[in-house]
Every structure is written in structure tokens, then in C-alpha cells.
N, C-alpha and C positions, 0 to 999 in steps of 0.2 A: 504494500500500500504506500503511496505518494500524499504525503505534504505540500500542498503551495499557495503559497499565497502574494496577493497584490499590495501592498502597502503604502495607500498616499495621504493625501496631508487631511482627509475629510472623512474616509473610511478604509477599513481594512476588510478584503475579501478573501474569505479564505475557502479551500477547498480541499478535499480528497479521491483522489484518482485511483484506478486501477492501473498497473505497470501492464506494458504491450506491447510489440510490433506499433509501428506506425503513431496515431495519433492515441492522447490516455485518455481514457474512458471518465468519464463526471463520475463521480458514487453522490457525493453532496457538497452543497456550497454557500456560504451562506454570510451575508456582512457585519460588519462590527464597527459603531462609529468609533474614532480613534479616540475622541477626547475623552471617550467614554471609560476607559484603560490605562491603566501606569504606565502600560508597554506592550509589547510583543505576546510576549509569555503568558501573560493576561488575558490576552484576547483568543489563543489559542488555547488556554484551557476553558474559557466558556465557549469556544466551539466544540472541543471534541465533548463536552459536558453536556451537548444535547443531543449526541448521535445516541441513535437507537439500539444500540448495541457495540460494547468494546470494541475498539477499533483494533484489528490485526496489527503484528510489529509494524511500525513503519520503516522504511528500505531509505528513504530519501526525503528531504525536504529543501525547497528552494522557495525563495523570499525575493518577490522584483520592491525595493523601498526606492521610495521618494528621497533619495537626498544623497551623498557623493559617500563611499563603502570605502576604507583605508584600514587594512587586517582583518579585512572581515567582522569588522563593526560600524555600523553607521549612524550618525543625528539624524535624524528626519530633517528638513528644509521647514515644511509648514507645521511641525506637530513636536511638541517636547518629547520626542521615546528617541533612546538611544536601543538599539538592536544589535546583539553581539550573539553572531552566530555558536558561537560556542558554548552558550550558556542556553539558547535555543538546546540545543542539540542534549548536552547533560540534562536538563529538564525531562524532556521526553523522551529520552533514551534514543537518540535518532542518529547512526553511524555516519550519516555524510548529511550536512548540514550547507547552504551557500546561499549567503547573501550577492542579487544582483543588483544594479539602477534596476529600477521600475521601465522605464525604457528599454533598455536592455533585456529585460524579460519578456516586455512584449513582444522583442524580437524576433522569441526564439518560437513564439505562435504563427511567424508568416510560412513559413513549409508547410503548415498541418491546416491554413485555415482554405474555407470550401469554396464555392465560385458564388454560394450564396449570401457567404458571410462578406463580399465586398461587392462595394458601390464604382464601377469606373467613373471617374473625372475626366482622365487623357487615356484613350486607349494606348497611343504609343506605338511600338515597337520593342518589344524584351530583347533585350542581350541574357537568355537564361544563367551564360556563365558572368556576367555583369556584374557588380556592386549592386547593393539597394538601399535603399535608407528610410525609417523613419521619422515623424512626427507627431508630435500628440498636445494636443491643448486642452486641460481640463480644470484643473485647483493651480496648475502652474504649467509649464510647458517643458515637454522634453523630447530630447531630440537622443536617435540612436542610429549609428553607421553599420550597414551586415555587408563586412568585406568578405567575398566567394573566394575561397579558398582550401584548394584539396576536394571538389567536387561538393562544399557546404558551406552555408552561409552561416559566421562565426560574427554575431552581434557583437559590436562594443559600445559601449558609455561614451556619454559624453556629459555635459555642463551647458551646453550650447543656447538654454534657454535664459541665460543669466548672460550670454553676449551684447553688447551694448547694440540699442537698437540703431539701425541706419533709417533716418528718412528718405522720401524718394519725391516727397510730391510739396508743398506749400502748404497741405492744410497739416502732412505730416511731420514736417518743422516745426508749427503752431503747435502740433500736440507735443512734440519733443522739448520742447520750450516749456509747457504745463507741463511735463512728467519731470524735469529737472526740478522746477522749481519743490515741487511735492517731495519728492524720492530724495534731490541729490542728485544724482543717475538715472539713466531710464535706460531699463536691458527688456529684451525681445518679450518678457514673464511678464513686464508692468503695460505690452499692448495685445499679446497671443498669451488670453488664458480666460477663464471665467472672473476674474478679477481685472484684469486686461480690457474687457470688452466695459466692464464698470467704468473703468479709467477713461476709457473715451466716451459714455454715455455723458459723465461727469464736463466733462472736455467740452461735449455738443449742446448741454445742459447748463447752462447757470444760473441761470433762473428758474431752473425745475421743469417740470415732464409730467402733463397730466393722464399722457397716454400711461405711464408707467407707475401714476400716481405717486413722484418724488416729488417731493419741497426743496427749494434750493441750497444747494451744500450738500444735501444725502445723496445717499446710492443708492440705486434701484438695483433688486435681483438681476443676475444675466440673463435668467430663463423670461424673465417680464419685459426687458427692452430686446431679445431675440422675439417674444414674440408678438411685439409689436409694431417691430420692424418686417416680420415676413408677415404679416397681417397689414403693412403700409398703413397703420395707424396715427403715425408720426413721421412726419418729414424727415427729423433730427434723429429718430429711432432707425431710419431705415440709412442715411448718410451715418451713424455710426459704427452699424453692423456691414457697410458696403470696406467702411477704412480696415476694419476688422479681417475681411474677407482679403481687401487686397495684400494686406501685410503679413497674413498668412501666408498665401499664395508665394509671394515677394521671399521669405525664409523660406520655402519649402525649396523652392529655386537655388536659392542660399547651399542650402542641403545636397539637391541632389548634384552642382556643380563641386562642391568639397567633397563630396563621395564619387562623383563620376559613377550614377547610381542611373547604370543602361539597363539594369534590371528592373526598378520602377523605383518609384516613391510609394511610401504607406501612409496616409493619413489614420492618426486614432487618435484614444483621446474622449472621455466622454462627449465632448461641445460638436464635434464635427457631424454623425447621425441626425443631431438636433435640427442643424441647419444646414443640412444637405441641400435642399432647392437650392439656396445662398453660395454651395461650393460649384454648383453645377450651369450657373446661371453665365459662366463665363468670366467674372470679373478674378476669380481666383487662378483658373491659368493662363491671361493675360498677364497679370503680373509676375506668376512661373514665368514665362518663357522671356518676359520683357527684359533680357540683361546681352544687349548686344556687349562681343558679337557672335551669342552662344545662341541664339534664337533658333538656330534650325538644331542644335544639338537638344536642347532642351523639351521640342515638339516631339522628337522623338520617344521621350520617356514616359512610362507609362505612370501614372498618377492613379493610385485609387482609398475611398475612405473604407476603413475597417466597420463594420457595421454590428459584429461580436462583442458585445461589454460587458464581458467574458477575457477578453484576448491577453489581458494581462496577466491574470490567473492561466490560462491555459498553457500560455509561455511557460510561463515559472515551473508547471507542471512537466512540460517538454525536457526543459532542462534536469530538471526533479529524478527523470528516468533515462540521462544518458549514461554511455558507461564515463567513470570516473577521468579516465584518459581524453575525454572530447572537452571537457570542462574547461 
């Protein structure tokens, strides 16, 4: 039996697989708000505390966290839990324990996921032996490189959502200019993420938003000015989730040129599902490809959103049950 789980800054999703050939089998899964928990260890015994029945040894467990992993211990970014694999591991008696990024474990779900679990954006052109890369925007943004290598695609980590963001257009200086003054800095997490797309309602907003019903100076949910913007309820709603989209778009470009990813790009990420019309509608791979004078290399590449929110968990699962030598 397999251990895995997803770990980011708003919930922890964990699950238990069956070990197999090919992709692992779900047994159960089930989420745990973080804050709800001192930690890790916590949150995994009141999961396994409501399975139905004692769980078989465990073989394996792998952990994708939100936050940068140095000896196999990690802080979280958004949540105060430090996670130290090893102490994982003596807890539940579990012989091979690994902490991944959270990206990084999504990673290792692009082999096993189906043609139903994704949404094409760019169909492309695959180089199957190609690079590929992901993306994910959801509590924060993470980005992950899967360089092909020896016949498999061998995810690594990255930080890349904490890269200072680049403007491209005047109204995106105007916002870069508000995210300075706010932050200090403004990295790619304070414009691509669910707190990100606040940042700009906020931006488009200064006198408040009665589609979203904010008072001036508050924040409105992402989920309430998303859906007031593909509902064209608000002028300013729909012009915030359009910069949203392009600037997506714009790093994902970012991405698959630092990767040289002729395999495709992944879009995940809870937020992308949400507003799919919004990725498909064209403004997000116009700003992919807009980086002469890479435009025809970029056309090529296939782009599509993960549509499993699940995938990060399943990742972590994948990895959970390789043999020890592919790690």
C-alpha cells in the first residue's frame, strides 16, 4: 500500500493507492484543511483514523509540499508546518519516505494522466522525446521542468513563481508600480495565483466593485470576480481576469522557452479548470507565443490545462511506487 499526498498552503490531500504496473489504483482520499493541524503527522493520523479498516504495511510514501525541500525537510511557503521526512516515516513505520515540491509531484502524474483528464489550449506539434514543462496557479504558483531523459520524463523543482514579475504592456507597469508599492517587490505569485488575480481586482478597483460586492480597500474572493468576469458583469471584472489571463499565458511562454518544452506545456493548478472559456478564448496563447523571434517555435508547442484535481496527489502516488533507483 502507497502513501501520498499533496500539501499546499490551504489544504492537505491525502490518499492511499494500490502499488501496480502502470498507473496506482485510488483505494481512498480525502482533504485536511492545513490550518486545521500542527503539521504533517497530524493530519495523516486523522486520515488513516477514519479508514475502514487497518491499513496494510505501507511500502512507500511520497509528499508533493508547497514550499523549497533542503535534506528532506521542508517550511511550507503559505502554512507554518515544517515537514521532515524522516520523522514522517519513524511515525508510521514507512521504509522509504520523500519529500517532493508540490510541482514537482505533479509532475510525475503527466505519463499516467488520460486524454480525458486534459483540456487542449494549442494543439501543437509533440517532440514525444522533447522536454515538457509545467504550470500551476492556485494558493501560489508553481512552476516544474520534466527534462526526457533515458527514455522518461524526470520532473525537477523549481522557485520560479517567486521570479520577479516582467511587465509587457502599460497597464502592466501601472500594476507593477501598485505591486511595488504594496509588497516591496512584485514576483510572478503577487499577479498568477488566487491571491494574484485579488491583487489586480484590487488594482482595477479602488473604489470598490458592486458586481463583487467589495467596499473600497477590501478584497473580493477570486472565485466572485472570476465569476463575474466570465459572466461580463463588470467591465473592470472582466479587464482584470483578461491581464490575469495574459500574464499567464506570457510565463507559461517564459517556461516553455527555459525548458525548450517540444513536448508541450501543462497547465494545473486548481484556478485554470475554473476558467477555462478565459484560457481558450485566445488571449492566453497570444501572449505564449508573442516573444519574437521565437513565435513560430512557440506555435508549435502543445499547451494543454490538467483538468484532474486529483493530479497532484496522483503524482506523489507515481513516484510513491517507483523502484528506489529512479528517485
Amino acid at each position: 500500500m502507497l502513501l501520498a499526498g499533496d500539501v499546499g498552503g490551504t489544504k492537505a490531500l491525502l490518499g492511499l493507492f494500490l502499488d501496480g504496473p502502470g498507473r496506482p489504483e485510488l483505494v481512498d482520499a480525502r482533504a485536511f484543511a492545513t490550518r486545521d493541524y500542527a503539521g504533517l503527522e497530524e493530519a495523516v493520523d486523522a486520515f488513516l483514523a477514519v479508514q475502514p479498516r487497518p491499513v496494510t504495511p505501507l511500502t512507500a510514501a511520497s509528499f508533493g509540499v508547497a514550499g523549497p525541500i533542503v535534506n528532506q525537510v521542508a517550511r511550507l511557503t503559505n502554512v507554518p508546518w515544517v515537514v521532515d521526512a524522516s520523522a514522517v516515516a519513524s511515525r508510521f513505520h514507512v521504509p522509504n519516505v520523500t519529500l517532493l515540491n508540490d510541482l514537482q509531484a505533479m509532475a510525475y502524474s503527466v505519463d499516467v494522466l488520460e486524454p480525458g483528464e486534459l483540456a487542449v489550449v494549442q494543439p501543437g506539434r509533440a517532440v514525444p522525446t522533447g522536454n515538457a514543462a509545467l504550470i500551476a496557479a492556485g494558493t501560489g504558483l508553481g512552476e516544474a521542468l520534466l527534462h526526457y531523459v533515458g527514455g522518461r520524463f524526470i520532473p525537477s523543482p523549481t522557485e520560479g513563481g517567486h521570479a520577479d514579475f516582467a511587465p509587457r504592456t502599460a497597464d502592466e507597469v501601472a500594476l507593477l508600480r501598485h505591486l511595488t508599492g504594496r509588497f516591496g517587490r512584485a514576483d510572478y505569485e503577487h499577479v498568477i495565483s488566487g491571491p494574484g488575480l485579488v491583487n489586480i481586482h484590487r488594482f482595477m478597483h479602488p473604489d470598490g466593485c458592486a458586481a463583487c460586492g467589495v467596499e473600497a480597500g477590501r478584497d473580493a474572493a477570486p472565485s466572485r470576480i472570476s465569476a463575474a468576469a466570465l459572466g461580463r458583469h463588470c467591465p473592470d471584472c472582466v479587464r482584470a481576469l483578461e491581464v490575469f489571463v495574459s500574464v499567464y499565458g506570457a510565463e507559461a511562454g517564459n517556461l516553455a522557452l527555459r525548458s525548450v518544452a517540444t513536448a508541450g506545456v501543462f497547465v494545473g493548478g486548481g484556478i485554470a479548470p475554473k476558467i477555462l472559456p478565459a484560457l481558450q478564448d485566445g488571449r492566453f496563447i497570444d501572449a505564449f507565443r508573442a516573444k519574437a523571434p521565437m513565435e513560430d517555435f512557440l506555435a508549435r508547442v502543445p499547451v494543454s490545462v490538467i483538468l484532474n484535481d486529483r493530479a497532484g496527489l496522483l503524482g506523489a502516488a507515481v513516484h510513491a511506487g517507483m523502484p528506489r533507483s529512479l528517485h
